[in-house]
ZASE-670736 format. One record per residue: residue number from 0; residue in three letters; chain; x, y, z of N, C-alpha, C in turn. Coordinates in steps of 0.1 Angstrom, whole numbers. Layout:
// residues N
+-----+------+------+-------+-------+-------+-------+-------+-------+-------+-------+-------+
: pos : code : unit :   npx :   npy :   npz :  capx :  capy :  capz :   cpx :   cpy :   cpz :
+-----+------+------+-------+-------+-------+-------+-------+-------+-------+-------+-------+
: NUM :  ALA :    A :     X :     Y :     Z :     X :     Y :     Z :     X :     Y :     Z :
...
+-----+------+------+-------+-------+-------+-------+-------+-------+-------+-------+-------+
END
This chain:
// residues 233
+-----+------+------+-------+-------+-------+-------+-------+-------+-------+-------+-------+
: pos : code : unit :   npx :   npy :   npz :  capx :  capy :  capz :   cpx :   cpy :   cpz :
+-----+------+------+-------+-------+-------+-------+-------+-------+-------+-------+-------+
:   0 :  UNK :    A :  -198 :  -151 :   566 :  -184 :  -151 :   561 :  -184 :  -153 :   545 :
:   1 :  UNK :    A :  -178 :  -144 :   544 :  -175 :  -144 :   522 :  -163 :  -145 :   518 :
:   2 :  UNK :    A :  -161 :  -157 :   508 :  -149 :  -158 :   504 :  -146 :  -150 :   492 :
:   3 :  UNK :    A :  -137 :  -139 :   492 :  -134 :  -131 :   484 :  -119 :  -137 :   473 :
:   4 :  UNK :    A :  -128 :  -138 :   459 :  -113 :  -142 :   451 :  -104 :  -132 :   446 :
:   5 :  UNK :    A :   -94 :  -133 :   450 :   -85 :  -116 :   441 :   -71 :  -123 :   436 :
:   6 :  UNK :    A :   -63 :  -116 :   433 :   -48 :  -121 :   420 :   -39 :  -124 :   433 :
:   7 :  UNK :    A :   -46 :  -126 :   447 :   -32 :  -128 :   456 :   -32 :  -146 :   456 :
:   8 :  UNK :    A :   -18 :  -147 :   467 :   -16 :  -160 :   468 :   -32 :  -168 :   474 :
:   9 :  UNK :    A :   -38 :  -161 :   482 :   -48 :  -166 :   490 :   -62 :  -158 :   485 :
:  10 :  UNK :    A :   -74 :  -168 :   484 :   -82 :  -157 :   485 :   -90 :  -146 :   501 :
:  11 :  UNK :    A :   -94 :  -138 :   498 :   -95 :  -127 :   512 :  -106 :  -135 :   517 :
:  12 :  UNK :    A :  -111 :  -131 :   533 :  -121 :  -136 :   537 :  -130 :  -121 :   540 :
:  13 :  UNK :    A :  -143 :  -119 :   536 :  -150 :  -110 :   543 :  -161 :  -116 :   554 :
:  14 :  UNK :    A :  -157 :  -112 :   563 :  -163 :  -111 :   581 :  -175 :   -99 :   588 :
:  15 :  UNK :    A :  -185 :  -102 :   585 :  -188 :   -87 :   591 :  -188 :   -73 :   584 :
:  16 :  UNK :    A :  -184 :   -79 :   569 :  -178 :   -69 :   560 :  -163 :   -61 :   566 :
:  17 :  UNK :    A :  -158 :   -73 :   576 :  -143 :   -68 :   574 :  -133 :   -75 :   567 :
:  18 :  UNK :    A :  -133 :   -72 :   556 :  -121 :   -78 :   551 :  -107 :   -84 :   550 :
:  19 :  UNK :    A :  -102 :   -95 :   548 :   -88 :  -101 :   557 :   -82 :  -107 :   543 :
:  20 :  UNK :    A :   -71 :   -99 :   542 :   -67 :  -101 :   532 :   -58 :  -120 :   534 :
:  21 :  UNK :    A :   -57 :  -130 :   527 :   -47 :  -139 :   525 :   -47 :  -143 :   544 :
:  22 :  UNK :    A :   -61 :  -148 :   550 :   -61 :  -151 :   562 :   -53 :  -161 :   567 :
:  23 :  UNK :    A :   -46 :  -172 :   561 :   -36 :  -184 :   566 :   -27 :  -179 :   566 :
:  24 :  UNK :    A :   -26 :  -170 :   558 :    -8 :  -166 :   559 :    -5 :  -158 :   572 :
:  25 :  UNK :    A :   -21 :  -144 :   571 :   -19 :  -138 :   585 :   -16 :  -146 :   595 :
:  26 :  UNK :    A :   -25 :  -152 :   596 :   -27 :  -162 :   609 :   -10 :  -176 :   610 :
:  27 :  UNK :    A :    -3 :  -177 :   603 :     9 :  -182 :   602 :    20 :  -168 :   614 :
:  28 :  UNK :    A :    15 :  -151 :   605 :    28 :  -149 :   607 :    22 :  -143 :   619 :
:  29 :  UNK :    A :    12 :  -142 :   625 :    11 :  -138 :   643 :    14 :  -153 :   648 :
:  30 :  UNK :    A :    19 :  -160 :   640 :    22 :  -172 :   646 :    38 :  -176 :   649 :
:  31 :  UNK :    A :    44 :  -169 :   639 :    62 :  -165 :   640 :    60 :  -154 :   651 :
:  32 :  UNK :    A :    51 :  -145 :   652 :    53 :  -131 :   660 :    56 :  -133 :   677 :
:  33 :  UNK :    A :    43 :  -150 :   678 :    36 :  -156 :   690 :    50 :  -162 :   695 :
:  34 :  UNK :    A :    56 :  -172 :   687 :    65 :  -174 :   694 :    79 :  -167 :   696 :
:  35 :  UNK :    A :    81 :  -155 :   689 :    95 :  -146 :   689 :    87 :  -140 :   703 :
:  36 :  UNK :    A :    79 :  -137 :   709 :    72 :  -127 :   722 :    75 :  -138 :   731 :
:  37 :  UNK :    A :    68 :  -155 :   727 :    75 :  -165 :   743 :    86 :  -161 :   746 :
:  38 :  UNK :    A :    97 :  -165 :   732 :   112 :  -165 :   734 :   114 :  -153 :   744 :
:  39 :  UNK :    A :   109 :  -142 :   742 :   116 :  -128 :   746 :   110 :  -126 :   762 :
:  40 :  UNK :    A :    98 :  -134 :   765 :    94 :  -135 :   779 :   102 :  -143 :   789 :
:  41 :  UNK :    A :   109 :  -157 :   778 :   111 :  -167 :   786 :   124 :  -166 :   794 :
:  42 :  UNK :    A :   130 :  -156 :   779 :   140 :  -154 :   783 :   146 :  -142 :   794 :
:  43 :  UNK :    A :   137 :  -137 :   793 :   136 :  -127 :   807 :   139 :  -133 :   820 :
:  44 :  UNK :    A :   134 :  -141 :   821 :   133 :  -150 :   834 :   147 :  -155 :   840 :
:  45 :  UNK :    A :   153 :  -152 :   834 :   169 :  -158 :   831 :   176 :  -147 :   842 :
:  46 :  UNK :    A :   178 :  -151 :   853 :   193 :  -143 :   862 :   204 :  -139 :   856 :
:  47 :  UNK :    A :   211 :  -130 :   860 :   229 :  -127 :   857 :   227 :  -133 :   845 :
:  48 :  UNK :    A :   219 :  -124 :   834 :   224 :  -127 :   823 :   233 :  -114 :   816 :
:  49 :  UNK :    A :   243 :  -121 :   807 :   252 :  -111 :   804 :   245 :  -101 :   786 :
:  50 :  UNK :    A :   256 :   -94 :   782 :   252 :   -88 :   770 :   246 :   -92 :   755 :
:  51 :  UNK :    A :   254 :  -108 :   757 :   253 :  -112 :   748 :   232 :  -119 :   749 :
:  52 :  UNK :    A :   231 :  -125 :   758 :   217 :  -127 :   768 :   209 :  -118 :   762 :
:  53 :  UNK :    A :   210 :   -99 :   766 :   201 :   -89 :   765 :   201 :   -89 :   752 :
:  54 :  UNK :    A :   210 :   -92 :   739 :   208 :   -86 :   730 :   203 :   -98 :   723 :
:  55 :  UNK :    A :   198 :  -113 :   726 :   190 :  -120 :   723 :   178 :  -114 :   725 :
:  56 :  UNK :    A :   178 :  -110 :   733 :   161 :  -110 :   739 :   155 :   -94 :   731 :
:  57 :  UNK :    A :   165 :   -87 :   726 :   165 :   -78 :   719 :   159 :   -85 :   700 :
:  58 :  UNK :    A :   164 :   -91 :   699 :   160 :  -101 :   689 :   150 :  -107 :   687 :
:  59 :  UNK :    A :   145 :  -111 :   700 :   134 :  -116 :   696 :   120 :  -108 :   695 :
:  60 :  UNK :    A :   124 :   -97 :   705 :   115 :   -85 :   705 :   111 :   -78 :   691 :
:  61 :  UNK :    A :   121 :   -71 :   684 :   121 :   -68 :   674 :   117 :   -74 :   663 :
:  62 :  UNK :    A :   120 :   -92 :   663 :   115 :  -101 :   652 :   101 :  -102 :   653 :
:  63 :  UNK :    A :    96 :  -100 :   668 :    83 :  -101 :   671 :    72 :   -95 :   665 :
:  64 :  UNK :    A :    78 :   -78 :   670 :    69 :   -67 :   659 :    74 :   -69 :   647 :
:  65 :  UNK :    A :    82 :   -68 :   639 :    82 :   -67 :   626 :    74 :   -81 :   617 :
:  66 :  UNK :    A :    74 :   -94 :   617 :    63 :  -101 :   617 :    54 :   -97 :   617 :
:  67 :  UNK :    A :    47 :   -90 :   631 :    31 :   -90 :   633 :    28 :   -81 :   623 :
:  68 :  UNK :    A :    38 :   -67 :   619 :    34 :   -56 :   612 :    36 :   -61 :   599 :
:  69 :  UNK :    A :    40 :   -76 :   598 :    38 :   -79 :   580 :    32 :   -90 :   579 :
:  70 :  UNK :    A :    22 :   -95 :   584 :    10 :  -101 :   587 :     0 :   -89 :   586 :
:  71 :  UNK :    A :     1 :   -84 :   596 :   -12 :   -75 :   599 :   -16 :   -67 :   582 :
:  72 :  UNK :    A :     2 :   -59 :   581 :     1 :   -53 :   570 :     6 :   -54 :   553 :
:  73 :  UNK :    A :    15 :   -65 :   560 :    17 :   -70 :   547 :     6 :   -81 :   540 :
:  74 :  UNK :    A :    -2 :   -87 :   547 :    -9 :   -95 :   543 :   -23 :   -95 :   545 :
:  75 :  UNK :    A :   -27 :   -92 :   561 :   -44 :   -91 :   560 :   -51 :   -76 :   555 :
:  76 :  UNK :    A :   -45 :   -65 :   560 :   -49 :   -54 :   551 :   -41 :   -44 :   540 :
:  77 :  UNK :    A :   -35 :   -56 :   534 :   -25 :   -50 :   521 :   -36 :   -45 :   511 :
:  78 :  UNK :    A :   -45 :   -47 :   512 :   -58 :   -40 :   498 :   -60 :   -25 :   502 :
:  79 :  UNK :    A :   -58 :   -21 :   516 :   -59 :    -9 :   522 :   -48 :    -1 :   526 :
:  80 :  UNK :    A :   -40 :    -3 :   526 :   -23 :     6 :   532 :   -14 :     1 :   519 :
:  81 :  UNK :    A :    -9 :    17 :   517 :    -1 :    15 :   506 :     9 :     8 :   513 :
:  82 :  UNK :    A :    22 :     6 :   505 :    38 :    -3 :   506 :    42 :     5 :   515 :
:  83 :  UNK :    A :    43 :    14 :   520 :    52 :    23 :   529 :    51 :    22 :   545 :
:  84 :  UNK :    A :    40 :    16 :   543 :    31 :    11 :   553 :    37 :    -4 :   560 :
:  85 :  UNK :    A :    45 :    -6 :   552 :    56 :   -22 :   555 :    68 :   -14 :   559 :
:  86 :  UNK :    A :    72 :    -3 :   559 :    89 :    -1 :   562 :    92 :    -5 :   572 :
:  87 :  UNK :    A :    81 :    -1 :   586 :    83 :    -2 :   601 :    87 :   -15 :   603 :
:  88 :  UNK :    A :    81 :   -27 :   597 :    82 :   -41 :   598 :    96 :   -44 :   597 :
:  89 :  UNK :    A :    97 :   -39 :   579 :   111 :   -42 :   577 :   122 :   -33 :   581 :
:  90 :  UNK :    A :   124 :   -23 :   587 :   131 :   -20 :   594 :   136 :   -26 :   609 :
:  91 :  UNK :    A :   126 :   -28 :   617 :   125 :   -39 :   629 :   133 :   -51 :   625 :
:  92 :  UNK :    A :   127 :   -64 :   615 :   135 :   -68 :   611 :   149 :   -68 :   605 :
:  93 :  UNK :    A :   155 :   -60 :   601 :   167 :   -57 :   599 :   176 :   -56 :   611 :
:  94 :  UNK :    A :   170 :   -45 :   620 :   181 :   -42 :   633 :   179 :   -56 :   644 :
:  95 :  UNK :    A :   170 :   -62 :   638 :   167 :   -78 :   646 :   177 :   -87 :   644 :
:  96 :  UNK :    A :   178 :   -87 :   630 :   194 :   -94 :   626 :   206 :   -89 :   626 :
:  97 :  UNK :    A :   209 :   -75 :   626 :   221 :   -72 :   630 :   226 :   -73 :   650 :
:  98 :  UNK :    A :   213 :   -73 :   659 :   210 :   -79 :   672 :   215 :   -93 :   671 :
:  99 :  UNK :    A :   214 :  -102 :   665 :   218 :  -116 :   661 :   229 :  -114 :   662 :
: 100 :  UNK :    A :   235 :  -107 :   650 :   249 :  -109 :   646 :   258 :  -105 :   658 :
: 101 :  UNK :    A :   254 :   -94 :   666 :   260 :   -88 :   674 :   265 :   -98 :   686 :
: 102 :  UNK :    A :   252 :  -110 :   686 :   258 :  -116 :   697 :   263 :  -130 :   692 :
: 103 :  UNK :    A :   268 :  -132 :   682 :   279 :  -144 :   679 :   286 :  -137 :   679 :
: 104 :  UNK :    A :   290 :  -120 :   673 :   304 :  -112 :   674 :   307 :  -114 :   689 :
: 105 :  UNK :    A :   298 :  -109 :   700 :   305 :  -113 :   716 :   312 :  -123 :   718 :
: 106 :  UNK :    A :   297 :  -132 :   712 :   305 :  -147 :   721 :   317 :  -155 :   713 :
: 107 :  UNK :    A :   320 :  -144 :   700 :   334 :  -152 :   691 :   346 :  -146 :   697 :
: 108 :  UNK :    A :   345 :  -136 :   712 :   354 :  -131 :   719 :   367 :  -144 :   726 :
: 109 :  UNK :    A :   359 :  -153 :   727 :   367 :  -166 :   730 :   378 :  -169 :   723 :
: 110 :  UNK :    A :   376 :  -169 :   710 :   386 :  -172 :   699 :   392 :  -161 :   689 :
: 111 :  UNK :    A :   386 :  -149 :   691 :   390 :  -137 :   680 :   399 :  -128 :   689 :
: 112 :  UNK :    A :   407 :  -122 :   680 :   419 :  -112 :   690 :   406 :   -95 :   687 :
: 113 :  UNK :    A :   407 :   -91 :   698 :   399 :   -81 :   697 :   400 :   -72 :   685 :
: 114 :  UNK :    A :   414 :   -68 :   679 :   407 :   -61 :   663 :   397 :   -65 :   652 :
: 115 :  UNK :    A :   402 :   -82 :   657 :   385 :   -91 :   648 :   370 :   -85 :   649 :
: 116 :  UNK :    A :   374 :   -85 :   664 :   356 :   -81 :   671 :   356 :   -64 :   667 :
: 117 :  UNK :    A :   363 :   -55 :   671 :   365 :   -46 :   668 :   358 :   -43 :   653 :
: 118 :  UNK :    A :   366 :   -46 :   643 :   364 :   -48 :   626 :   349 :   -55 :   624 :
: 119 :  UNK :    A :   346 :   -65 :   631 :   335 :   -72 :   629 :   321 :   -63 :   630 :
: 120 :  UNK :    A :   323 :   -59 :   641 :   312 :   -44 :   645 :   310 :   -36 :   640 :
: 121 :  UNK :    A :   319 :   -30 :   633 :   318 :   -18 :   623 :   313 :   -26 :   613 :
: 122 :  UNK :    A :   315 :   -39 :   608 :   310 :   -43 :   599 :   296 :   -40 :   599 :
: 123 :  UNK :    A :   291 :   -50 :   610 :   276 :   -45 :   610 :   269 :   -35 :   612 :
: 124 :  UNK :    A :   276 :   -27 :   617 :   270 :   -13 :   614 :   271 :    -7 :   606 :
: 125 :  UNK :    A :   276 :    -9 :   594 :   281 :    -3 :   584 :   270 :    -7 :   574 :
: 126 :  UNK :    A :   269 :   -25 :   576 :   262 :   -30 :   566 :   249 :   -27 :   568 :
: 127 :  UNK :    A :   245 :   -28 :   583 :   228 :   -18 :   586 :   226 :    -8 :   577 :
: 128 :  UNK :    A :   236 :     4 :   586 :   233 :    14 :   575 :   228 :    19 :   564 :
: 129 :  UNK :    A :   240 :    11 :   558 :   237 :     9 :   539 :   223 :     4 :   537 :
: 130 :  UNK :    A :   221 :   -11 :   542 :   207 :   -12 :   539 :   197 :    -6 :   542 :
: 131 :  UNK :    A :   197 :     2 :   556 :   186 :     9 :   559 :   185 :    23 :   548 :
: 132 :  UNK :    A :   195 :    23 :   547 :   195 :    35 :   534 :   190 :    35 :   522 :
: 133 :  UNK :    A :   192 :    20 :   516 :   183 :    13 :   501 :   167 :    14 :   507 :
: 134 :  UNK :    A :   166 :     6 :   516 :   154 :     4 :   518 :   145 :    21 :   519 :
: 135 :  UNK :    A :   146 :    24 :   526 :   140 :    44 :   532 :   143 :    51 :   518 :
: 136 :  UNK :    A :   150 :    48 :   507 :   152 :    52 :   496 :   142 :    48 :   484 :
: 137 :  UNK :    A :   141 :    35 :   479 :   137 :    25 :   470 :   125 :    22 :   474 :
: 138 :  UNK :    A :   122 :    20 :   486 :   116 :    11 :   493 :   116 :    -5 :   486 :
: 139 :  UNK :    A :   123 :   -11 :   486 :   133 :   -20 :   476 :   130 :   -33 :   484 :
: 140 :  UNK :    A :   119 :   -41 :   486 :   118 :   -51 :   496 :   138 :   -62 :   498 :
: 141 :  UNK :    A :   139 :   -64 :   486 :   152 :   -74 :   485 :   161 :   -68 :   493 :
: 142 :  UNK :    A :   163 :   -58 :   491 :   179 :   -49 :   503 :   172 :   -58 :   513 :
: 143 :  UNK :    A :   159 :   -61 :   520 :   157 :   -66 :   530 :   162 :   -80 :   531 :
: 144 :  UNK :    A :   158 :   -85 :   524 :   162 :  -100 :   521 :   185 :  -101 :   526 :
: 145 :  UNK :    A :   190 :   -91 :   516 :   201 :   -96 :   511 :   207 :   -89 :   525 :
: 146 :  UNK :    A :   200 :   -80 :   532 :   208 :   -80 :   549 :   209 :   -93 :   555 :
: 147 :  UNK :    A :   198 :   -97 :   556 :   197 :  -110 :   561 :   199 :  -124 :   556 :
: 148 :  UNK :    A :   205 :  -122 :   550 :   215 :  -137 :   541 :   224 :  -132 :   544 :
: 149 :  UNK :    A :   232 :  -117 :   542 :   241 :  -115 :   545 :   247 :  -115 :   561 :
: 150 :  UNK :    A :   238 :  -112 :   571 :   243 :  -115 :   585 :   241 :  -129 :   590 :
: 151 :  UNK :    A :   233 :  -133 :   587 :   234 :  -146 :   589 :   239 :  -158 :   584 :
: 152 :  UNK :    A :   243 :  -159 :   570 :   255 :  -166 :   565 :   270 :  -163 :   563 :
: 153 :  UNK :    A :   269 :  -146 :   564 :   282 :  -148 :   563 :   288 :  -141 :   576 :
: 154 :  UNK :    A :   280 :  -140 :   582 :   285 :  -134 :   601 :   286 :  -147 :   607 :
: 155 :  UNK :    A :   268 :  -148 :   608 :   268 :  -158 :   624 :   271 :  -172 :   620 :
: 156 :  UNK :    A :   268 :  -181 :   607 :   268 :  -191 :   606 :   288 :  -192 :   604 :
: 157 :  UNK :    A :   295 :  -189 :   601 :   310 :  -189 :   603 :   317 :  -190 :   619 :
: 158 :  UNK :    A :   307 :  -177 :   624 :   312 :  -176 :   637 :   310 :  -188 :   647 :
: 159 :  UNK :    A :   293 :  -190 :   641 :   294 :  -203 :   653 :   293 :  -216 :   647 :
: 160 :  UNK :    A :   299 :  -217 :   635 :   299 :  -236 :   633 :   320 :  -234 :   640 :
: 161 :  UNK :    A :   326 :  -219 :   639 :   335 :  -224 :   647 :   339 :  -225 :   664 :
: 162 :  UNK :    A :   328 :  -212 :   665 :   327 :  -219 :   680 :   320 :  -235 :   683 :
: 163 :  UNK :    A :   314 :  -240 :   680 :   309 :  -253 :   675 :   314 :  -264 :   675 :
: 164 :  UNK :    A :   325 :  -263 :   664 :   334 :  -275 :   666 :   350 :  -269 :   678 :
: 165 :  UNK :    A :   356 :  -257 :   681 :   364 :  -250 :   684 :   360 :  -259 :   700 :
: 166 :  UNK :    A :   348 :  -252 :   704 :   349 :  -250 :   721 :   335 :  -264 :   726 :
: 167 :  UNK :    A :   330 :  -269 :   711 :   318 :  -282 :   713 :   306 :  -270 :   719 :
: 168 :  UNK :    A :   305 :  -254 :   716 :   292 :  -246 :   719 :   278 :  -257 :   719 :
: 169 :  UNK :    A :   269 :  -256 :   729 :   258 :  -261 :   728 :   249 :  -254 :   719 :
: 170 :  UNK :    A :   255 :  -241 :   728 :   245 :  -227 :   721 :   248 :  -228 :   702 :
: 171 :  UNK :    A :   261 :  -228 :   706 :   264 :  -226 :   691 :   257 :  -239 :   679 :
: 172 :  UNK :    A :   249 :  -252 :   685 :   252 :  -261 :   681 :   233 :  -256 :   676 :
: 173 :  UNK :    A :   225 :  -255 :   688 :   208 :  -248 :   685 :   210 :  -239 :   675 :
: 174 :  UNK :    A :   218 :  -228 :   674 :   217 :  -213 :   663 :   223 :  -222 :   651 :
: 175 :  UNK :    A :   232 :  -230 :   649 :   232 :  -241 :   633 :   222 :  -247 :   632 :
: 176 :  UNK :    A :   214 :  -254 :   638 :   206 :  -255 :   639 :   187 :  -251 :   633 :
: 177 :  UNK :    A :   188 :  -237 :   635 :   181 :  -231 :   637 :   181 :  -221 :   625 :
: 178 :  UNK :    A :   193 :  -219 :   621 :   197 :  -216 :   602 :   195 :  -224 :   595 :
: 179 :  UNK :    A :   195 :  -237 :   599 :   193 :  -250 :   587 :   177 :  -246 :   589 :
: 180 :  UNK :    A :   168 :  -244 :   591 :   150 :  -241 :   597 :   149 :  -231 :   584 :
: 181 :  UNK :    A :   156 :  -219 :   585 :   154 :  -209 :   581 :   161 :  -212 :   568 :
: 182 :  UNK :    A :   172 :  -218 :   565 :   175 :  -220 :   550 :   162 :  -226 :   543 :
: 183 :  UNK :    A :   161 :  -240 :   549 :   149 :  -247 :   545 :   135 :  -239 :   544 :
: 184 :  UNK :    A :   133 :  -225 :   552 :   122 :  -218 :   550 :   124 :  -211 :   537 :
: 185 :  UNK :    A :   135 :  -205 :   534 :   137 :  -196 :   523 :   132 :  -206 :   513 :
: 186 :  UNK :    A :   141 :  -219 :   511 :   138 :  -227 :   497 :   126 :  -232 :   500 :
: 187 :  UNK :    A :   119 :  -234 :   501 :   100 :  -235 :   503 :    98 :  -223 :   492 :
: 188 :  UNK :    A :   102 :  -215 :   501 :    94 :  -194 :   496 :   100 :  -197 :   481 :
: 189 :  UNK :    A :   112 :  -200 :   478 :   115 :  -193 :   464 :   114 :  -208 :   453 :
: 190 :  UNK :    A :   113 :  -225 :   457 :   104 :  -233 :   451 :    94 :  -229 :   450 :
: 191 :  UNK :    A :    84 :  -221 :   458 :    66 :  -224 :   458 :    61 :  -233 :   463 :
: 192 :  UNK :    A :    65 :  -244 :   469 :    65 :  -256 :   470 :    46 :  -253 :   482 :
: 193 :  UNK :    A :    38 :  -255 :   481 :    23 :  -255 :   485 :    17 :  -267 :   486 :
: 194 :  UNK :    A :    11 :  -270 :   495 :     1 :  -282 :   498 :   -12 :  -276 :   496 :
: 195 :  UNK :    A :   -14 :  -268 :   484 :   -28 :  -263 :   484 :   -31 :  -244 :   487 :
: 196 :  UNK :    A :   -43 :  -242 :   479 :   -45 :  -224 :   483 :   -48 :  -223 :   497 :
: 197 :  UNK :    A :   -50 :  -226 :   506 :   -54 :  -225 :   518 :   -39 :  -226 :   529 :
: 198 :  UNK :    A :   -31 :  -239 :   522 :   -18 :  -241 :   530 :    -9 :  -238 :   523 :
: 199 :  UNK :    A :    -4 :  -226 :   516 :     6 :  -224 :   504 :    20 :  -220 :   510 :
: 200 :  UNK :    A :    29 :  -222 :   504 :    45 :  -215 :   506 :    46 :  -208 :   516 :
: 201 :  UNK :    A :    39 :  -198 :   516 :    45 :  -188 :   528 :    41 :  -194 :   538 :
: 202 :  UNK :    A :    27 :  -203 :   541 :    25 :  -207 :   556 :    35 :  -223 :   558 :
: 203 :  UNK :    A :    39 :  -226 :   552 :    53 :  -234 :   555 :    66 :  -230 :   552 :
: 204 :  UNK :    A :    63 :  -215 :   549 :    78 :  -211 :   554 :    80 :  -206 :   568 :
: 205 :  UNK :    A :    67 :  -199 :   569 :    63 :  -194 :   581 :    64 :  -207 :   598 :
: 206 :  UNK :    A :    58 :  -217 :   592 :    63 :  -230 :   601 :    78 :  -233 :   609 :
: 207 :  UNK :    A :    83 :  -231 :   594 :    95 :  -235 :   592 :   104 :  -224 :   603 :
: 208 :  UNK :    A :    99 :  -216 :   602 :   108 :  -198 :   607 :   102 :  -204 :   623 :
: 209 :  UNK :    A :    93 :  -205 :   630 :    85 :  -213 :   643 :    95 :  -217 :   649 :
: 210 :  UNK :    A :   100 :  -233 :   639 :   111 :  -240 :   644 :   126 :  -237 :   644 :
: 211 :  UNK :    A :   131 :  -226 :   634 :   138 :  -213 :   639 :   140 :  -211 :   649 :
: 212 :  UNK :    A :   130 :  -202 :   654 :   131 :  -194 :   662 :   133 :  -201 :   681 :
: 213 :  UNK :    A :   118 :  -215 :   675 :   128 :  -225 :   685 :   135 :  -231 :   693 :
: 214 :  UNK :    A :   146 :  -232 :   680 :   160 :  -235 :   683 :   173 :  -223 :   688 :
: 215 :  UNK :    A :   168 :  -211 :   680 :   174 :  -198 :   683 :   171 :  -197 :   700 :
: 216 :  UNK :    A :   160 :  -197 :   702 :   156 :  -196 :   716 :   161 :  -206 :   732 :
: 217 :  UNK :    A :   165 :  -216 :   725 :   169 :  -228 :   731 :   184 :  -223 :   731 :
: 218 :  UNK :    A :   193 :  -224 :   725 :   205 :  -215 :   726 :   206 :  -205 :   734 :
: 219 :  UNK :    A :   195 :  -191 :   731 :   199 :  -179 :   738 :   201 :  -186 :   749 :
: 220 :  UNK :    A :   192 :  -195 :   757 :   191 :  -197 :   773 :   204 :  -206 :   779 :
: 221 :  UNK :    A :   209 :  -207 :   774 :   222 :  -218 :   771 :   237 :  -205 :   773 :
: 222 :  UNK :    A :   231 :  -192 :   763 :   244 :  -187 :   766 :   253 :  -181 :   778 :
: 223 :  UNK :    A :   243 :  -177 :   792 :   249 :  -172 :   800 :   257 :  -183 :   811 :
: 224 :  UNK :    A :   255 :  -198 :   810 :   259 :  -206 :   813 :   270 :  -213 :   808 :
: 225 :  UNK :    A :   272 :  -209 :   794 :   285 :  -210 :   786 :   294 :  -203 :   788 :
: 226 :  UNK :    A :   289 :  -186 :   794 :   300 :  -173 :   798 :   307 :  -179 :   810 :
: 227 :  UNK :    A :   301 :  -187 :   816 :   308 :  -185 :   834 :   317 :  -196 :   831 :
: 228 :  UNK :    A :   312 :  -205 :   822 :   319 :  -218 :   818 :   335 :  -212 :   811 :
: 229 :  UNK :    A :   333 :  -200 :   804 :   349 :  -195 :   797 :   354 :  -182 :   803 :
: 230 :  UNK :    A :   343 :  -179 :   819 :   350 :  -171 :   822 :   364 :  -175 :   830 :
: 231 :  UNK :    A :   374 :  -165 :   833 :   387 :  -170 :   836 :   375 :  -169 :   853 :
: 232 :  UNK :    A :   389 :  -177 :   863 :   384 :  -184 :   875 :   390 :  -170 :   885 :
+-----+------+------+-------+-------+-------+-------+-------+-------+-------+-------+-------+
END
């Protein structure tokens, strides 16, 4: 094994003469991928689950591959595959979060008069759109970023700190939760904040996104037992 130094956050390891580009960080994000594939197993297992259910597990699927494909490619063989070579990731990721958003839109059915939910939807589709458009255009990494601050702060985190306090959501109480993980992962990433080249920023952001995911995961299993709880008798 050869420790290769280059201008990235990490230096590369050569194996065999295979090359691994920034191996902690790889090895972090098949580590977000490992647990978005439990969530999406565990949650399988789950009976009479409703839409809001499927389109979690849709979430986690999608967060799953898009991770592994920005590990694999955004980080261990980034010396080898040009940038274009990341869209699949970030694309996955994207329709992963509007999957999210889609199911606090359901479950804010409790308290929203249907043109809310109605208007809410097209939002998100709308807002996909656009960004999938920047992105397949620019190839513009941020459009990726500002989807996802944008669905999850100003969709889901609204929707369920009021189902939250509104109806006392359990579910709703894991996915606050589970945004506070993911804020605190972002401010890590954009401090730098590192315990060293070996353990840097991204692999505690990457941690951080772990205990995310969770808490995300602890909710989904929570929601189909909430439905029967508000459905009418």
């Amino acid at each position: 094994m050869e420790i290769v130094y280059t201008e990235n956050f990490q230096p590369d390891l050569s194996i065999w003469g295979l090359r691994i580009g920034e191996p902690v960080i790889t090895l972090t994000s098949v580590l977000v991928a490992f647990f978005c594939f439990y969530a999406w197993v565990r949650l399988g297992k789950i009976a009479h689950a409703g839409d809001a259910h499927r389109l979690s597990r849709v979430f986690f699927m999608l967060l799953g591959f898009s991770t592994l494909i920005g590990g694999i490619v955004g980080h261990a063989f980034m010396h080898q595959l040009p940038q274009v070579f990341k869209t699949p990731g970030w694309v996955l990721g994207m329709i992963a979060v509007s999957a999210f958003e889609q199911v606090s839109i359901l479950r804010a059915r409790s308290f929203l008069k249907p043109r809310w939910i109605r208007l809410l939807n097209w939002i998100n589709v709308a807002e996909l759109a656009a960004a999938l458009s920047i992105v397949f255009v620019t190839l513009w990494f941020p459009a990726v970023e500002m989807h996802s601050a944008f669905g999850l702060l100003l969709v889901v985190l609204p929707l369920e700190t009021r189902m939250y306090f509104k109806n006392k959501s359990v579910v709703s109480g894991y996915t606050l939760a589970g945004i506070g993980f993911l804020v605190a992962s972002v401010s890590i990433h954009i401090l730098k904040i590192s315990a060293g080249i070996w353990f840097c920023f991204f692999d505690i952001a990457h941690l951080l996104m772990c205990a995310a995911i969770w808490m995300f995961m602890q909710g989904a299993e929570r929601i189909s037992i909430e439905d029967l709880r508000q459905s009418p008798e």
